[in-house]
N, C-alpha and C positions, 0 to 999 in steps of 0.2 A: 392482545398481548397478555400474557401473564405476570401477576402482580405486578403491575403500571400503574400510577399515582400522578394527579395532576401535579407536572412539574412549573417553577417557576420559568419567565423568560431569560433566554441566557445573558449574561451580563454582557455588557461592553467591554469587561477586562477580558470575559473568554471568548469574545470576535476577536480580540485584538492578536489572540496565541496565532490566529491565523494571517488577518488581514485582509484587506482587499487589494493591495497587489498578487496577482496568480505565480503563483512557484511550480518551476518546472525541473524535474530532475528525473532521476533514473530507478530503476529498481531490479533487483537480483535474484533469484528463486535459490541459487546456491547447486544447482544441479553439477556433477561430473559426466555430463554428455560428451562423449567421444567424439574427434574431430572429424566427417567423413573423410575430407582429405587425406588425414594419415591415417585412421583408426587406432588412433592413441587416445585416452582418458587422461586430464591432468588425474595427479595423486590428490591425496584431501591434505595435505599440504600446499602444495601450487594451489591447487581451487580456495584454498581460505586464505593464504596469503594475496593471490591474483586479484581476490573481492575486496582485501583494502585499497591493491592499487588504484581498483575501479573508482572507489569513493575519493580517494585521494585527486586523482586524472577532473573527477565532476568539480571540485570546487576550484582547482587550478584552471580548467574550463569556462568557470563564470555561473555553472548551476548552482539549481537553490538546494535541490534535497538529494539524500541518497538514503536509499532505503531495502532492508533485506526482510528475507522469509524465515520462518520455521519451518523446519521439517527436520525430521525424528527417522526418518526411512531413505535408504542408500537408493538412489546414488547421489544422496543430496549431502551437504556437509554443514548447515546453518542451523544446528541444535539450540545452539545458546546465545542467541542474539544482543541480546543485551552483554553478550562476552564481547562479539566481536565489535558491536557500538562500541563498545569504552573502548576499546584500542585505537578505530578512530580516530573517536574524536581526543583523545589526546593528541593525535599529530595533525589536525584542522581545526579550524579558525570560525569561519565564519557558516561551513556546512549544516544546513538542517539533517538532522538522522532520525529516521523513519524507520518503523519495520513495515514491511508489506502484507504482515501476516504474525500475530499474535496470538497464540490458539485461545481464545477464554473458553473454551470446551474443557481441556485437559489440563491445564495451569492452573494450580492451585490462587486466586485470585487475593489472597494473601501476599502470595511469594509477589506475584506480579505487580503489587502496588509497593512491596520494596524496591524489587531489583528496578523498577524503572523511575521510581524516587532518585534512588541513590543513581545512575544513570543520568537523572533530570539534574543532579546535583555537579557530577564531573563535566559535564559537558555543558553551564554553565545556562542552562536552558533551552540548549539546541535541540533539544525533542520531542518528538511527540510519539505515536504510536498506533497502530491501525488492529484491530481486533477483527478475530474471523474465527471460522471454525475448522478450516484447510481440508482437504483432497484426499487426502489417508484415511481410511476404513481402520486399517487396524491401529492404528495411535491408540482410538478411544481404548480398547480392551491393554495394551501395554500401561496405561495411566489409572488403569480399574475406572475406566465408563464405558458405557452402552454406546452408540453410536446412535440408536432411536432414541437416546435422550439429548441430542445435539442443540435441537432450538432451544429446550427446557434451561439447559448447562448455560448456552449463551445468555439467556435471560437472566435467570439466579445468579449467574456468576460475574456479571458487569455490575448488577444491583449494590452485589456485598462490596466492588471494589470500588465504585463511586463514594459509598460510605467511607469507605478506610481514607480516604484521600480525601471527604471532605469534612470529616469528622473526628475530633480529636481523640477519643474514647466510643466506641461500638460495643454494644451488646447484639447479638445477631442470632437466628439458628434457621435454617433453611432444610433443605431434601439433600444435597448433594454433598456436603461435608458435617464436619465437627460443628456444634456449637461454639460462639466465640462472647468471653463474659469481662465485660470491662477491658476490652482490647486497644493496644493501641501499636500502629503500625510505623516500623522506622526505618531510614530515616523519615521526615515529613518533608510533604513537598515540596519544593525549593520556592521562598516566598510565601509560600499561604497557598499556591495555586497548579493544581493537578496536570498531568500532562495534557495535551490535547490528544484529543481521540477521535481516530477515524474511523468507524465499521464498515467494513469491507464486505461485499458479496457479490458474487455471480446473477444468483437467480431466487433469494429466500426473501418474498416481501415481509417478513416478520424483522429481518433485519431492519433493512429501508425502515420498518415502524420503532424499531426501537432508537436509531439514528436521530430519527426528528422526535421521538420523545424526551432523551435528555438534552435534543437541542446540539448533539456534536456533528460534527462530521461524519459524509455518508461519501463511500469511496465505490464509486462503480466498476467493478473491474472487468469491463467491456472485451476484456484483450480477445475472448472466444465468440463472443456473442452477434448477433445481428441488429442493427441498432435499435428496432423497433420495443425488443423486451431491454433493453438498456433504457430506452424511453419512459418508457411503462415504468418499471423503476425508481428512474428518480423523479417523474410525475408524483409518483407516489411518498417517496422523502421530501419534496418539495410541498407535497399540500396538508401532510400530517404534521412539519414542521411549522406552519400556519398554521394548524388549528391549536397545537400545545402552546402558540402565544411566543413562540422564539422570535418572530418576525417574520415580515411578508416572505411569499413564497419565492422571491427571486432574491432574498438575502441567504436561504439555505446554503450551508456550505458543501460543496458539490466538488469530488476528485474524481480522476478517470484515469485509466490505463490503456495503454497501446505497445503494438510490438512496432519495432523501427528499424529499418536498413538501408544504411544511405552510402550513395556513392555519389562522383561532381554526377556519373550521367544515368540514368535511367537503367540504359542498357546493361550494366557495367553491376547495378544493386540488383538486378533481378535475377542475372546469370550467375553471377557471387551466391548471392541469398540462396538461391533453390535448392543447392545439397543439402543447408541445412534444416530449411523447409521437409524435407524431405523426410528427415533425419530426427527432428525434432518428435516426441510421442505425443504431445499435448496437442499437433497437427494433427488432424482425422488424413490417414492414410488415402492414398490415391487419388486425393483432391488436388485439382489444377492452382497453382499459387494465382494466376490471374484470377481465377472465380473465387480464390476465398479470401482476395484482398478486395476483391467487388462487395464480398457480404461481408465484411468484419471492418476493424480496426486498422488491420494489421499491415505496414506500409511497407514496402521498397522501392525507391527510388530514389530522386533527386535532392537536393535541398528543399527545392523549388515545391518540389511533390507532397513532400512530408508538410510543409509550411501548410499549403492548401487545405488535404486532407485534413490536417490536425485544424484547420481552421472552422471546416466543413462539421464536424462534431459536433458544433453548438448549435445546427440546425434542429438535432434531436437532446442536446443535454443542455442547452442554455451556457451562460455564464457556470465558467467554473472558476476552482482559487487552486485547483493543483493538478498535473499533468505529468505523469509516472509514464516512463516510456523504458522496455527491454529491448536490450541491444547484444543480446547474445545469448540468444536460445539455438536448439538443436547443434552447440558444440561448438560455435564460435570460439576460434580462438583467446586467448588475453589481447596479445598484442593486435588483432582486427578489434576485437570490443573498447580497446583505449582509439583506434584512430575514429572510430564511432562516436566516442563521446564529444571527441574534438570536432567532425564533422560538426553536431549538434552544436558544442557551446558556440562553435564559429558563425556557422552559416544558417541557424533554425532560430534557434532562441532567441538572438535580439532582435528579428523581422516577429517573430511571436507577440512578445512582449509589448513590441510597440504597436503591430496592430488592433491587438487585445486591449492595450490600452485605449484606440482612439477610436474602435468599432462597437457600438454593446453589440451584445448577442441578440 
């Protein structure tokens, strides 16, 4: 890793931002995917008002987190995350809000230790935050970066914003921005103490190393992958975060994602699911939904099935503390993606919960 410094072991007040009970909730990408049923697009009005519903529907449900994306490029509507967090969580109570994707590539990491200060501050602690570098090629050049400079940005750019947020006054000067001389970033973090932070990644074991270097949160985002490099993985955030001295390698804190379609029967989620299977771009074209719910994450069925499945995970990821599931990719409706969430809060999460409680992994 580049410029990496022995860190200290992370305290007990920053296990605690997490915890050891496992929090299960949802997550959003923001897309305007057309329905195949009717071949209508919500407007980017329904799609951003529909994604409060969503978060709203998750905590009247009984979930823990609700959590969206960035992106900058149509047919996506989630530019300003931290906009549509404070909306929000002004109208919820006890909702964790997450984003799924923070770009620290292309976000001046300045701005991003305010806007989610002051965010950490409205929403009275309810957030945290998951760092990545997203799926857009052209972002980087709209934000004046290289796209060959992605791992570099994510390095440099987490470094300077752990400082702002743990230090009251920063002197700084890096490769990728301004100099910064006797700085002081506002508001300050609510309490003394920074968001928590998740790094999110597909397939970049520099991620995975920078994870268990500051000792935070390392989010696997399985939802395309076959579990074996999801393995490998966090194998690898779990035994770098043992050797920086955070704690044993099965205290790492460990999140995952999954796609999820549930219906009471089997029959009923997979004949539903498939148009949109079908329909979805992030699906590799012409792939049989049975084969590539055999090699992935990615569920339709039952309560019962999802329960399993989602159970089955910790064969290759171990103990985890949080469990992000989409529930309306390839165009799903609103009103199908709210009977979803209710499937789940009803009939998934508290057999979860209590299993995971009573089984280690």
């Amino acid at each position: 890793m580049e410029s990496l410094q022995a860190q200290p072991p992370l305290s007990k007040e920053g296990m605690n931002l997490i915890g050891e009970i496992m929090q299960i909730g949802i997550f959003s990408v923001g897309d305007r995917t057309a329905d195949p049923a009717t071949g209508r697009a919500p407007t980017e009005q329904e799609r951003i008002k529909g994604t409060v519903e969503l978060a709203l529907r998750a905590e009247q449900a009984g979930l823990d987190v609700f959590a969206t994306g960035e992106h900058h490029i149509p047919p996506y509507v989630t530019s300003s995350p931290t906009t549509l967090l404070s909306f929000i969580a002004a109208k919820t109570s006890t909702l964790n809000l997450s984003t799924s994707t923070t770009l620290i590539t292309t976000n001046d990491p300045v701005k991003i230790a305010e806007d989610y200060a002051m965010l950490q501050h409205l929403s009275d602690g309810r957030l945290d935050l998951m760092l990545g570098r997203g799926n857009s090629g052209p972002v980087y050049g709209w934000f004046g970066k290289e796209t060959r400079d992605g791992i570099s940005l994510a390095v440099e750019n987490y470094a300077l914003l752990r400082r702002l947020w743990d230090e009251e006054r920063i002197t700084w000067e890096g490769k990728f921005r301004t100099p910064l001389q006797n700085f002081q970033s506002t508001p300050r973090p609510l309490g003394g103490k920074a968001p928590f932070v998740w790094h999110g990644s597909v397939r970049s074991p520099e991620i995975a190393e920078q994870a268990a270097y500051y000792g935070d949160g390392y989010f696997a985002n399985h939802i395309f992958g076959p579990p074996q490099h999801t393995a490998r993985m966090i194998d690898l955030y779990r035994d770098r975060f043992e050797h920086y001295g955070h704690g044993t390698a099965d205290q790492a804190i460990v999140g995952i994602g999954a796609h999820a379609y549930i219906r009471k029967n089997s029959q009923d989620a997979v004949r539903e699911f498939q148009p949109y299977f079908d329909n979805a771009p992030m699906f590799p074209g012409g792939s049989a939904l049975s084969d590539y719910m055999a090699q992935t994450p990615t569920i339709a069925g039952s309560p019962q099935q999802v329960i399993e499945k989602t159970l089955s995970f910790r064969s290759y990821t171990g103990g985890v503390q949080r469990i992000l599931f989409a529930l309306e990719v390839g165009g799903v409706p609103l009103k199908t993606a709210l009977e979803q969430i209710d499937m789940l809060g009803e009939h998934v999460v508290p057999v979860l919960r209590k299993e995971l409680a009573s089984t280690p992994a």
